[in-house]
C-alpha positions in Angstrom: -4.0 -2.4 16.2 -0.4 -1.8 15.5 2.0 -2.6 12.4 0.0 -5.8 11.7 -1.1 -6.7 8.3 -4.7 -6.6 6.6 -5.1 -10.2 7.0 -5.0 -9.7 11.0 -7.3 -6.7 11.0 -9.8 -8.6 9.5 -9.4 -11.6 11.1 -9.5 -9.9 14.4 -12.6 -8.0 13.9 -15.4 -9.1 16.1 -19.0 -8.0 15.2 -20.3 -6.5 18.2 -17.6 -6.0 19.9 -14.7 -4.2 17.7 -15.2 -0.5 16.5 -15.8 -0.5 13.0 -14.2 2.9 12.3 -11.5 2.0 14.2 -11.1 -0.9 11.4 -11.6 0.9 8.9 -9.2 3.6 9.5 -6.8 1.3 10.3 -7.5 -0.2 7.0 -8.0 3.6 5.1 -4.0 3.4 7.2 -2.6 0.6 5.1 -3.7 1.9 2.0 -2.6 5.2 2.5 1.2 4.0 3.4 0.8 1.2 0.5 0.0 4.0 -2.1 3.0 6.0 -0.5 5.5 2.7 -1.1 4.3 2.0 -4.6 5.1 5.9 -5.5 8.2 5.4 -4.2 8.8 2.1 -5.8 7.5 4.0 -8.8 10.0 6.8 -9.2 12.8 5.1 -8.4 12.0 2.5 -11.0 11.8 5.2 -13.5 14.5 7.2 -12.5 16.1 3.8 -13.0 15.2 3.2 -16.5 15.6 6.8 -17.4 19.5 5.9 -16.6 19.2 3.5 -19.5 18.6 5.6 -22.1 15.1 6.1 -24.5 13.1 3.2 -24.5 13.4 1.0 -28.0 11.1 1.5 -30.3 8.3 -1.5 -31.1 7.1 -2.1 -34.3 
């Protein structure tokens, strides 16, 4: 199924005549590498704001 997004995988799906655990771990795929990015994007968004110094306070 390739680098294609979720929209694709769905839309491609036949019933009857595409594997449905070959779907789904193409999908189970996506979300693993998504969950991967987002920590990413996470850290270095932190690290990021850790540069700036301690957060201010809120009343």
């Amino acid at each position: 199924m390739g680098e294609l997004g979720p929209e694709h995988l769905v839309e491609s799906y036949v019933p009857g005549v595409t594997d449905p655990a070959a779907l789904l771990a193409e999908l189970d795929s996506l979300a693993t590498q998504l969950e991967a990015h987002f920590e990413y994007e996470e850290r270095s968004i932190v690290a990021a704001l850790n540069v700036l110094g301690p957060a201010p306070r809120v009343p």
